[in-house]
C-alpha positions as CSV (number, residue, x, y, z in Angstrom):
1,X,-42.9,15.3,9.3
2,X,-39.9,15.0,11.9
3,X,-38.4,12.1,8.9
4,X,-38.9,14.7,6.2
5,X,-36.4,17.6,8.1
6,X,-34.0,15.4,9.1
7,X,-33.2,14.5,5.3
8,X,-33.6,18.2,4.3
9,X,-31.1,18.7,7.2
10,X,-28.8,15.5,6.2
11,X,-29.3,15.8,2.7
12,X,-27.5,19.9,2.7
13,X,-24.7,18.9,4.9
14,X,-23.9,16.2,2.8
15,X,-24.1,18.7,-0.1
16,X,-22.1,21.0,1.6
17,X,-19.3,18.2,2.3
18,X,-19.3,17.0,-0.8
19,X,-18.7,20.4,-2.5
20,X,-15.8,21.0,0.0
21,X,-14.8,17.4,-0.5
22,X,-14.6,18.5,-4.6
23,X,-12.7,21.6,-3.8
24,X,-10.5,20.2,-1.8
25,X,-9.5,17.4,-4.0
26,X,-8.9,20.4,-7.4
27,X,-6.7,22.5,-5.3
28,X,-4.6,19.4,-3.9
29,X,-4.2,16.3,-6.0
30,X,-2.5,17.0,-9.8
31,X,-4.0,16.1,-12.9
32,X,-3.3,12.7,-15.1
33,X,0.0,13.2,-16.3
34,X,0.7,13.0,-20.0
35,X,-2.0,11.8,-22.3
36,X,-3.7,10.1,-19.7
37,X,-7.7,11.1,-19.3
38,X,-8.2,10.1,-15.8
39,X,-5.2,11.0,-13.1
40,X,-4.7,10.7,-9.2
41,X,-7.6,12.8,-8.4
42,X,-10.0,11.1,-11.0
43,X,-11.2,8.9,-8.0
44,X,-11.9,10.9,-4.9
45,X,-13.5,13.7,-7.6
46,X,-16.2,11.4,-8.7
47,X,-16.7,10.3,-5.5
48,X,-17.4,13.9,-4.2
49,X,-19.4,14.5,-7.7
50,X,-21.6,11.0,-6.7
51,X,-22.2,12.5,-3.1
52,X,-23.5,15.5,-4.4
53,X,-26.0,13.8,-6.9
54,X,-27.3,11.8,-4.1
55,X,-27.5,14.4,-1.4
56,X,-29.0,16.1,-4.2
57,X,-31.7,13.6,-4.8
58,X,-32.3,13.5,-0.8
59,X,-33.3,16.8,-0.5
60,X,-35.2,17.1,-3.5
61,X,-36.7,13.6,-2.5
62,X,-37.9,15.2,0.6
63,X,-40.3,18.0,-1.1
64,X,-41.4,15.6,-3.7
65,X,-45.0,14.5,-1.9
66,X,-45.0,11.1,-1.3
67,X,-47.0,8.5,-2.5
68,X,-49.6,6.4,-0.3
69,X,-49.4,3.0,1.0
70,X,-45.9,3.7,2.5
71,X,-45.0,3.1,5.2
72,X,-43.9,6.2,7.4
73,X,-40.5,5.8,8.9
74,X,-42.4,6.3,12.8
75,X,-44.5,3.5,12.4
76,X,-42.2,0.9,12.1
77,X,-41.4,-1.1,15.3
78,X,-38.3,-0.4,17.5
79,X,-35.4,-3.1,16.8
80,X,-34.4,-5.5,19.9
81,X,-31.0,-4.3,21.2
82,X,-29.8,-7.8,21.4
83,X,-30.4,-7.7,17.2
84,X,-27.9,-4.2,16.8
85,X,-25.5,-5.5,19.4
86,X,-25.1,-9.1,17.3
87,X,-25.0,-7.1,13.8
88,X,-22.0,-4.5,15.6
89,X,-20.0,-7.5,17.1
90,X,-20.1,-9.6,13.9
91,X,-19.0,-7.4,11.9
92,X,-16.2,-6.2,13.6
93,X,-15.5,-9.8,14.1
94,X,-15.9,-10.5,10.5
95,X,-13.4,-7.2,9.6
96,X,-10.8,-8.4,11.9
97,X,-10.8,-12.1,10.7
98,X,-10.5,-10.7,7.3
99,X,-7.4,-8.7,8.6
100,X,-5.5,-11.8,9.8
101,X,-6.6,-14.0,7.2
102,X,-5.6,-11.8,4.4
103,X,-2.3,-12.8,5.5
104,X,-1.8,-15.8,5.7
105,X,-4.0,-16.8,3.1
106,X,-4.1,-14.1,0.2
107,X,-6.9,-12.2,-1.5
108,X,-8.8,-14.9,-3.5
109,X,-8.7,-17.8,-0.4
110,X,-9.4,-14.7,2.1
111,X,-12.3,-13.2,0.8
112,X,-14.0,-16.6,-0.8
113,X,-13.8,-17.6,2.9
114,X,-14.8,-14.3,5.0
115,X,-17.8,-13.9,2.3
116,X,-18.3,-17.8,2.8
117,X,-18.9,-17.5,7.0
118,X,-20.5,-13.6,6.4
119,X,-23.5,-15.6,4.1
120,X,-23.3,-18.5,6.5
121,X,-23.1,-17.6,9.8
122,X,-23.9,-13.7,9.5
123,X,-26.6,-13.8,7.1
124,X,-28.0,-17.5,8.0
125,X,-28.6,-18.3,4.5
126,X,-28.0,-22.2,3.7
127,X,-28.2,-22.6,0.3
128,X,-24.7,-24.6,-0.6
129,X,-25.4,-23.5,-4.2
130,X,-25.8,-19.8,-3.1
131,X,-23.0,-19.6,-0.5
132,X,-20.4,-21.6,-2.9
133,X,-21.4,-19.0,-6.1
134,X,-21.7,-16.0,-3.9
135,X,-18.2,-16.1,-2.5
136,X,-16.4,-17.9,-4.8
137,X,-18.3,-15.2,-7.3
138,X,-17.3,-12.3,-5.2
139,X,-13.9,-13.1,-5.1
140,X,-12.9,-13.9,-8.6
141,X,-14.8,-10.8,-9.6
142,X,-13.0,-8.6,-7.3
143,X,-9.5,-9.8,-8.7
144,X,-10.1,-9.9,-12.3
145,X,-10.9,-6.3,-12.0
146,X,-8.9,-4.7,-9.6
147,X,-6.2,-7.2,-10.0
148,X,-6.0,-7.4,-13.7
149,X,-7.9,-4.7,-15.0
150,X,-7.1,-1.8,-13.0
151,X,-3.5,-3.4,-11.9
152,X,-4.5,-2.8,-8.1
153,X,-1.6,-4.7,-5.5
154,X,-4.0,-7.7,-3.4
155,X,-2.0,-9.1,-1.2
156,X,-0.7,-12.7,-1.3
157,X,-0.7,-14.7,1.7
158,X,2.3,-16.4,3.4
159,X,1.2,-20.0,3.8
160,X,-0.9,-20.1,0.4
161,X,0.1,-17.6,-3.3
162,X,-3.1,-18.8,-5.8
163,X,-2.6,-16.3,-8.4
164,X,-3.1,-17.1,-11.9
């Protein structure tokens, strides 16, 4: 029952954020200019509209009576710290590798490689095929479209430029 109000609780204070969140983003950021649909606030509006669905569903999600067979969230068994201390310290690592490699390297070498080691060493998954389509998927995915299709600036590294 304690899991139940706590996503009442956590489910309205998102709502309530998210509403102020909406708000917010009317009264500050303009409207597309000319005969453009979506403008500057386009964006952060959907992403307050998308945090209201889900908190939304969260609260409603907490009346609804739930099903059997599931698991309750009490009965599962406490994590080893040693297991949250590694996930915390590797992925700041990972983040601030990123940083620097972004660099020198550029987007598509930068990210192939940082989701390369996070699948590796992170995830410990050794599947060549998996770690090879996974990265090299992520990162030619992520260009085409925020590079090309949305026109979004990634950054080119110093020591290597692979754009195409």
């Amino acid at each position: 029952m304690k899991g139940l109000f706590g996503d009442r609780v956590l489910g309205l204070v998102l709502l309530v954020f998210a509403v102020a969140w909406s708000v917010i983003v009317v009264v500050t950021i303009p409207t597309g200019f000319g005969d453009s649909p979506v403008g500057p606030r386009g964006f952060p509006l959907g992403l307050g509209v998308l945090l209201a669905g889900l908190s939304g569903l969260l609260v409603v999600g907490s009346f609804m009576p739930h099903r059997r067979g599931t698991v309750a969230v009490e009965d599962h068994e406490p994590v080893a710290p040693g297991v949250e201390i590694w996930a915390v310290l590797s992925t700041v690592g990972l983040l601030v590798g990123y940083t620097l490699l972004l660099g020198y390297t550029g987007f598509i070498i930068g990210t192939t490689l940082t989701v390369a080691g996070a699948v590796l060493f992170i995830l410990r998954m050794s599947s060549w095929r998996f770690i090879f389509g996974m990265s090299l998927g992520m990162s030619l995915g992520i260009y085409l479209v925020f590079g090309k299709l949305l026109g979004v600036y990634l950054p080119h590294g110093s020591w290597v430029d692979l754009y195409f």
